[in-house]
C-alpha positions, 0 to 999 in steps of 0.5 A: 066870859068877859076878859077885864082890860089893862090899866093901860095901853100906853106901850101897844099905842106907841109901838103901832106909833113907831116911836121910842119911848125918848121920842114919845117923852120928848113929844109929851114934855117928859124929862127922859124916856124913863118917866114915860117906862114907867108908865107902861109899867103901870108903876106910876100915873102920868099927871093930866096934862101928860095924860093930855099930851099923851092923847094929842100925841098918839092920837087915843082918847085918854080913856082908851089909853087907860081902858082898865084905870077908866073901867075901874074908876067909871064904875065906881062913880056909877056906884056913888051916883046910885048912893047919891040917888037913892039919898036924892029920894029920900030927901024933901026938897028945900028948893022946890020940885024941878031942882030936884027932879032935873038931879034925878034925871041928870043922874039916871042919863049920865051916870047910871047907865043900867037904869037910863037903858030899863027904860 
């Protein structure tokens, strides 16, 4: 059985930071202690360079900070990348065969991860 993640993490990586959330909300160029709360609450989600900020700050990846929003959103660009291939194949190429064959291949090795391991 397999336990699906948090939206994020944000809270237990400050706690083993040892920092408050006035500290971490000065660090990252937060306005108060407030916006950073509601974060960890899931209430609202930081803009990128907050998300940035977080990541230089408590030294996480913004991937792990946010494993459950990550989860969530990775698969649904792997179901629009199977769409997207499967589309590819029906079409005739306008432009010849290696643009089309090298978006194929891209796709199955980035973003469709089940068909790039049945290999």
């Amino acid at each position: 059985m397999t336990s699906s993640k948090l939206d994020n993490y944000l809270r237990a990586y400050r706690k083993r930071s040892g920092l408050s959330q006035a500290e971490i909300a000065y660090l990252v160029g937060c306005k108060s202690r407030a916006q950073i709360s509601q974060y960890e609450r899931r209430n609202s989600m930081p803009p990128l360079r907050t998300a940035l900020a977080l990541q230089a700050t408590l030294n996480v990846p913004v991937s792990d900070l946010y494993a459950g929003k990550y989860d969530a959103i990775t698969k649904q660009v792997h179901r629009r990348a199977q769409h997207l291939a499967a589309d590819l194949r029906t079409r005739t190429p306008v432009r010849g065969m290696s643009l089309f064959t090298y978006k194929l291949q891209w796709l199955v090795e980035h973003c469709i991860p089940q068909l790039h391991e049945n290999k």
